[in-house]
LUMDOGU-817673 format. One record per residue (C-alpha): y, z, x; residue number from 0; residue in three letters. Coordinates in steps of 0.02 Angstrom, whole numbers, padded with zeros to 5 digits. Each point is the difference from the previous one (the first is absolute). Example, Ala and Ser with C-alpha at 12.3 -4.5 7.8 and 13.67 -1.06 7.14 Angstrom:
BEGIN
(r (-00225; 00390; 00615); 0; ALA),
(r (00172; -00033; 00069); 1; SER),
END
This chain:
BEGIN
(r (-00569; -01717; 00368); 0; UNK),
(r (00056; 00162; 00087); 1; UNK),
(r (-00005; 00144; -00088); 2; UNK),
(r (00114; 00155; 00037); 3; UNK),
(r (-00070; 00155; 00011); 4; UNK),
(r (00052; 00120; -00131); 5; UNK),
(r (-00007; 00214; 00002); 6; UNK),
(r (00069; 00143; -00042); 7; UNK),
(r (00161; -00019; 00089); 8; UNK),
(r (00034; -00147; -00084); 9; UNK),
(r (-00041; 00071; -00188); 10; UNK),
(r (00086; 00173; 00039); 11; UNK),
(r (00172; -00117; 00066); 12; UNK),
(r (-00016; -00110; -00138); 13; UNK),
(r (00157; 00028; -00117); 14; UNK),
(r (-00047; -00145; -00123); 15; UNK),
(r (-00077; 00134; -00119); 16; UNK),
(r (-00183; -00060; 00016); 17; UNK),
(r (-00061; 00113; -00129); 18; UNK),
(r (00136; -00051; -00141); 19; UNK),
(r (-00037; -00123; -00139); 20; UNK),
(r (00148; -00103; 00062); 21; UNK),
(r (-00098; -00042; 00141); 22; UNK),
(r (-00128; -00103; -00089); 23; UNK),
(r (00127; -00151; -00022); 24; UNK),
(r (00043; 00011; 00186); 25; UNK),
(r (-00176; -00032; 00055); 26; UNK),
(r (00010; -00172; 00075); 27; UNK),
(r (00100; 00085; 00117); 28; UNK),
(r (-00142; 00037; 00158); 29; UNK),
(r (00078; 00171; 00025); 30; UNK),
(r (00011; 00052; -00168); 31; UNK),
(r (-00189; -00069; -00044); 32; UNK),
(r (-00063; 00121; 00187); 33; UNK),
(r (00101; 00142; -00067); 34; UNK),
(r (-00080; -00011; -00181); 35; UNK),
(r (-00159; -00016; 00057); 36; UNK),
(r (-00009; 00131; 00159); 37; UNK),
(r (-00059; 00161; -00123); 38; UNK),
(r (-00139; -00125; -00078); 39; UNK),
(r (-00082; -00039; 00187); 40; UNK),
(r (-00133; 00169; 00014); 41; UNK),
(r (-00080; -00067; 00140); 42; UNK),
(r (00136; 00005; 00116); 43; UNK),
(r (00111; 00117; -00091); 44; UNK),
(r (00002; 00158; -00051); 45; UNK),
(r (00110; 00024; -00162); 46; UNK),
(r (00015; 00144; -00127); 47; UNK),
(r (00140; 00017; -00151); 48; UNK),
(r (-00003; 00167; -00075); 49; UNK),
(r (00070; 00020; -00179); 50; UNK),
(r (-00040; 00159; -00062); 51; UNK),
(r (-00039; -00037; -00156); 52; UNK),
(r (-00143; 00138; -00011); 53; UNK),
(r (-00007; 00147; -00081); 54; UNK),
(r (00009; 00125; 00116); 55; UNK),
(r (00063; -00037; 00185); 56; UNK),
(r (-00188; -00004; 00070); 57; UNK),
(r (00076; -00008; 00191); 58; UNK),
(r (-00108; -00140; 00091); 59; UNK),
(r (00056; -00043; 00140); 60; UNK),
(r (00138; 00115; 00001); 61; UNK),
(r (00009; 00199; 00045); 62; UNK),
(r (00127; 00095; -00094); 63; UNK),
(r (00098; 00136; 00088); 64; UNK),
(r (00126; 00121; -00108); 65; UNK),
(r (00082; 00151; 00020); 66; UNK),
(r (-00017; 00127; -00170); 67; UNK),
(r (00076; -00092; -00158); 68; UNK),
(r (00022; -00197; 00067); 69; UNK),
(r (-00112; -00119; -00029); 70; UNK),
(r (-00052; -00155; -00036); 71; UNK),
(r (-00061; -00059; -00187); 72; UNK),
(r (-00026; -00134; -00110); 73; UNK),
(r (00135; -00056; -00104); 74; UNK),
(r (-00047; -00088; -00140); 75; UNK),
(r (00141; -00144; 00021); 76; UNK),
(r (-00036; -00187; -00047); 77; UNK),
(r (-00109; -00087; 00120); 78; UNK),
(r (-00050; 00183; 00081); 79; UNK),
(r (00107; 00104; 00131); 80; UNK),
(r (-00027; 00161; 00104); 81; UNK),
(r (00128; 00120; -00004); 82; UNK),
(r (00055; 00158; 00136); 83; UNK),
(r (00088; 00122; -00074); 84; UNK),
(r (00081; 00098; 00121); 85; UNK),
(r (00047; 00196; -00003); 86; UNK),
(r (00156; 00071; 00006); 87; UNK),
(r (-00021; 00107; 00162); 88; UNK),
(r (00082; -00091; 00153); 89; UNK),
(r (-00146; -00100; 00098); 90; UNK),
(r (-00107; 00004; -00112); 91; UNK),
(r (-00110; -00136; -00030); 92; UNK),
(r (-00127; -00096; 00013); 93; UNK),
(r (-00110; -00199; 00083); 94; UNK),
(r (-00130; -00101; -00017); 95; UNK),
(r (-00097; -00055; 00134); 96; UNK),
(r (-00157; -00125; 00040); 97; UNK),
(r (-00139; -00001; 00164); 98; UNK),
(r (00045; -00059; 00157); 99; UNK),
(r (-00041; -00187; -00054); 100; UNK),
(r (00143; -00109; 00039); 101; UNK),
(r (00068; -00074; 00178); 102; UNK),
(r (00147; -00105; 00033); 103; UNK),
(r (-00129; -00097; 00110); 104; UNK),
(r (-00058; -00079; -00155); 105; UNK),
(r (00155; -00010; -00104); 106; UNK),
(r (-00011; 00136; -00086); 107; UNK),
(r (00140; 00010; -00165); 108; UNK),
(r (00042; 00090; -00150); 109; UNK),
(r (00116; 00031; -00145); 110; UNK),
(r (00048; 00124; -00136); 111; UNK),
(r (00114; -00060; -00160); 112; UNK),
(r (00067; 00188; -00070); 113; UNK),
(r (00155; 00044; -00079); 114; UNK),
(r (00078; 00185; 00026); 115; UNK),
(r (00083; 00113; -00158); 116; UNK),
(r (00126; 00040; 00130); 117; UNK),
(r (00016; -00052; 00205); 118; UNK),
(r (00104; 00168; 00033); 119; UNK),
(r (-00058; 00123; 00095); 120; UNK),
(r (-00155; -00059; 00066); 121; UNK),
(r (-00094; -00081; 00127); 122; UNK),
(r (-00127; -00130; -00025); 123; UNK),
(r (-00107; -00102; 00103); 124; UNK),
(r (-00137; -00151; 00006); 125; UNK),
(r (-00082; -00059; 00129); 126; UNK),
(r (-00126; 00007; 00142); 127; UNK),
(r (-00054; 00156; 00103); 128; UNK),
(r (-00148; 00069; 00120); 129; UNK),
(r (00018; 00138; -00066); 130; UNK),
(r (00125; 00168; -00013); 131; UNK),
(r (-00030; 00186; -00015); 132; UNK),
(r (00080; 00026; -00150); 133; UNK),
(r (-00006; -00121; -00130); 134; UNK),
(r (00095; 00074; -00150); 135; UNK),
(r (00162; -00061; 00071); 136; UNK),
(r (00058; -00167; 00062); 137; UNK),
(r (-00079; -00034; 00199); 138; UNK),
(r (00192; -00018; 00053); 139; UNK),
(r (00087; 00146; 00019); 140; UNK),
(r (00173; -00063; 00074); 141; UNK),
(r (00048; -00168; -00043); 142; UNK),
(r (00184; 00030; 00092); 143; UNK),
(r (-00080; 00026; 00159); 144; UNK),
(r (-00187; -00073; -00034); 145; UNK),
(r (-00117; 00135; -00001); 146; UNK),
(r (-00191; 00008; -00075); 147; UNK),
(r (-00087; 00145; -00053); 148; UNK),
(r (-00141; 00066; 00100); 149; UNK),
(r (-00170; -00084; 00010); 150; UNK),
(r (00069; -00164; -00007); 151; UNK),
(r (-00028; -00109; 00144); 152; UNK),
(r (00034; -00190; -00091); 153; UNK),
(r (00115; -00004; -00141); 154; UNK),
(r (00077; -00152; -00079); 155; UNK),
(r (00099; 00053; -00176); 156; UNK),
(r (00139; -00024; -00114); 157; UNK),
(r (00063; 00155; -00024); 158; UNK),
(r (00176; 00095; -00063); 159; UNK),
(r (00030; 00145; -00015); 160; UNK),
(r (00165; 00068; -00070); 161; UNK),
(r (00019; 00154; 00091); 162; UNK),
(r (00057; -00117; 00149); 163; UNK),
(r (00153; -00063; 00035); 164; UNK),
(r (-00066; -00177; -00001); 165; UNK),
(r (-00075; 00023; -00200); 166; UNK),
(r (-00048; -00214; -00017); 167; UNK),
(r (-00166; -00068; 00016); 168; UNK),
(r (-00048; -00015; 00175); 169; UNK),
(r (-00168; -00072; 00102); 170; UNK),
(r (-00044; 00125; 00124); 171; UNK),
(r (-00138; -00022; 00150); 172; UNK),
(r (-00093; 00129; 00105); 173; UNK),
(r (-00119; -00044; 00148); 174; UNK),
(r (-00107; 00061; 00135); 175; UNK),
(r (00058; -00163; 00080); 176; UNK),
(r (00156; -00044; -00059); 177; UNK),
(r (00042; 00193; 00005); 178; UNK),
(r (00191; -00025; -00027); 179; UNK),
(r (00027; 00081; -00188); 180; UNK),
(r (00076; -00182; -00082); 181; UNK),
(r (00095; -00024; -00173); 182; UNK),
(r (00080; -00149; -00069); 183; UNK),
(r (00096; -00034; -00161); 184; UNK),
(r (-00073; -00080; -00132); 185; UNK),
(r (00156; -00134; -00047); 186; UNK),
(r (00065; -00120; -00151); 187; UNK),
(r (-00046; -00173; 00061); 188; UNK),
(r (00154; -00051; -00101); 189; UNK),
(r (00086; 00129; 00064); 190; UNK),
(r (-00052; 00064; 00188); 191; UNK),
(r (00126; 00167; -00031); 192; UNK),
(r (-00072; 00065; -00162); 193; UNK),
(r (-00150; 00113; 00053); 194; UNK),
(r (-00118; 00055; -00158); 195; UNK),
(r (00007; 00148; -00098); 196; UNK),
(r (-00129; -00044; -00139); 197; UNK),
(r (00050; 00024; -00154); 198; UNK),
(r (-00051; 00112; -00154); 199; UNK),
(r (-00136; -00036; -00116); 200; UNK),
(r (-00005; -00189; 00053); 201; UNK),
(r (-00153; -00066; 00085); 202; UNK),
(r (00006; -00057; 00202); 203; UNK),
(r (-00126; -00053; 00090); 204; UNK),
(r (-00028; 00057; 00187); 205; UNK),
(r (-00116; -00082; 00124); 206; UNK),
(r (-00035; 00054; 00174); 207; UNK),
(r (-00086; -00170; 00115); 208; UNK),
(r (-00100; 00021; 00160); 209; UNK),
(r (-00019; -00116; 00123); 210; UNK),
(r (-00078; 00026; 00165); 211; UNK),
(r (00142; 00113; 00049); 212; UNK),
(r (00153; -00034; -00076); 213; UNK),
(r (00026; 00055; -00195); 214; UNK),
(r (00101; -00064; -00134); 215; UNK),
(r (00077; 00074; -00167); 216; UNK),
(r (00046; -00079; -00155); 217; UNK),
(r (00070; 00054; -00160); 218; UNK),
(r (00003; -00068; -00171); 219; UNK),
(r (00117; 00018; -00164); 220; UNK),
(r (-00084; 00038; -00174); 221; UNK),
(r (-00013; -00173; -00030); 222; UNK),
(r (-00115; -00049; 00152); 223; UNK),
(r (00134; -00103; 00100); 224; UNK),
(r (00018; 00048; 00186); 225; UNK),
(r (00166; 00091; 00028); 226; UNK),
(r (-00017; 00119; 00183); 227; UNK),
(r (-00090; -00016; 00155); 228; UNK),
(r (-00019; 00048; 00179); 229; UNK),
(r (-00120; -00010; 00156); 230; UNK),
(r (-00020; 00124; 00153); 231; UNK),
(r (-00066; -00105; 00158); 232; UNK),
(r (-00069; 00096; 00154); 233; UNK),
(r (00108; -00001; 00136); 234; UNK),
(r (-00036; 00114; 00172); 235; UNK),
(r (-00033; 00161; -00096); 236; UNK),
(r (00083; -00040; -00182); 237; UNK),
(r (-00074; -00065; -00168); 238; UNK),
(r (-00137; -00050; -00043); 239; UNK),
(r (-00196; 00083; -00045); 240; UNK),
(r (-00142; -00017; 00118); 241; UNK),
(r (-00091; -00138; -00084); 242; UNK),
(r (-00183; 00034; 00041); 243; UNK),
(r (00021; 00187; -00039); 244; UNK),
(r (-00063; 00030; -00182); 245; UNK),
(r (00115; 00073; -00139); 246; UNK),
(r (00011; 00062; -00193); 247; UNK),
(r (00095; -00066; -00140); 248; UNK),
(r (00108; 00149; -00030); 249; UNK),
(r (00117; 00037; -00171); 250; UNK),
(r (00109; 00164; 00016); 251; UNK),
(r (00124; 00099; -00103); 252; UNK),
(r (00104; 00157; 00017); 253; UNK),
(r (00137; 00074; -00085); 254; UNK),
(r (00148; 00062; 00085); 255; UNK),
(r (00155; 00133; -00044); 256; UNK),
(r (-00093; 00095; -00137); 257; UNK),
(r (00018; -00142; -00124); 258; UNK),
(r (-00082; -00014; -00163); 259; UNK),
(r (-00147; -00079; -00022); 260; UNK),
(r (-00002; -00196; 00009); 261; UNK),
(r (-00135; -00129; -00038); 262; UNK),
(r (-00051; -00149; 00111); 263; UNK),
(r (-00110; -00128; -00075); 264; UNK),
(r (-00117; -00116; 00080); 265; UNK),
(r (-00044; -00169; -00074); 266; UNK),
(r (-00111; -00064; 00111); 267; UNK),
(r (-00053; 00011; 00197); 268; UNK),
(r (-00071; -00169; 00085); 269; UNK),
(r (-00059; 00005; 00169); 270; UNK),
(r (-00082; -00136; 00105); 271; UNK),
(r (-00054; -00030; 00174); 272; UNK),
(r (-00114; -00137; 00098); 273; UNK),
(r (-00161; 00036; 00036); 274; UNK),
(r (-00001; -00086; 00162); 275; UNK),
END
């Protein structure tokens, strides 16, 4: 028998909901039974789901950046969340962010389920970074014209940002090799003209896929189901994240116009990556 080989690319494209309950009665299905099973398989994977059901947020593995009066907190919701709460100044706010661990060379992936009291006026971002100056705002600066904050040489987020004239989610990519500044929409499957605007206080998950090079974006509805998508593929100077280059897992929030203060809670945060 041939066996395929199985990584993080193929759990991070995988929109069969793996980690759902429905899943279990779909496990005859090859595909379904790999996907199940990839978080379970420590010796070639590397696999970590973050709930937040302690006490106090005690940080590990993430550094937490915040201007005076955001921050990040736990919410004592059912099943555990994290929550920002964001200031009222304009740009203020605040990220998370882990050690240089992860590399689309060995299909690195991650994803965030959160819900937002309000997607106005703000700018929000998940995804993977080298690194930026400074980290209590979003890396991307400009999603109209593509644009990253200093410090940042490899950047691969979903990001929005409502200041902008483009205010839907969007995956951006900076590069020292692909050094073109990329975006593309994140788009309705059903419906390839409906970009996202998430909205409030209803759960969506977000999940940023490395592989190699090229990086993919998903997005999922409250109830799990796979809704939006996109991929950026290098071509010449465009797209794409230098996959042997090693990057952070990076959460970011700021507030924008002087609104008042909003809360952003975070259910859970899985990430996942081969380790060879």
């Amino acid at each position: 028998m041939t066996y395929q080989n199985y990584g993080g690319q193929n759990y991070g494209k995988n929109t069969r909901d793996p980690g759902r309950l429905v899943t279990l009665g779909k496990l005859l299905d090859p595909e379904a039974l790999r996907a199940f099973l990839y978080p379970f398989a420590n010796r070639d994977v590397m696999f970590q789901h973050h709930d937040f059901t302690e006490t106090t947020f005690n940080g590990d593995p993430w550094t937490k950046t915040v201007d005076a009066g955001p921050d990040f907190a736990i919410a004592a919701n059912p099943g555990g969340t994290l929550r920002f709460t964001t200031q009222t100044d304009d740009n203020e706010g605040g990220s998370l962010i882990t050690p240089a661990i992860f590399k689309g060379d060995l299909n690195a992936g991650a994803e965030i389920r959160m819900k937002g009291s309000s997607w106005a006026n703000i700018a929000a971002e998940f995804g993977f970074i080298d690194d930026v100056t400074d980290k209590t705002t979003p890396a991307v600066t400009d999603i109209d014209t593509v644009t990253f904050g200093a410090g940042l040489a490899e950047g691969a987020v979903i990001s929005m940002d409502t200041d902008q004239t483009l205010q839907t989610l969007a995956l951006c990519t900076d590069s020292a090799t692909y050094t073109t500044q990329t975006k593309a929409l994140l788009y309705n499957n059903a419906n390839p003209v409906a970009a996202l605007v998430p909205t409030a206080d209803v759960y969506f998950t977000w999940r940023v896929q490395l592989h190699q090079d090229v990086v993919w974006a998903f997005v999922f509805n409250d109830k799990q189901e796979f809704v939006y998508s996109t991929k950026l593929v290098p071509s010449g100077t465009t797209g794409g994240i230098q996959g042997g280059t090693a990057v952070r897992l990076w959460v970011a929030f700021a507030n924008k116009v002087g609104s008042a203060s909003r809360t952003y809670d975070i259910d859970y945060i899985d990430f996942w990556q081969d380790r060879f």
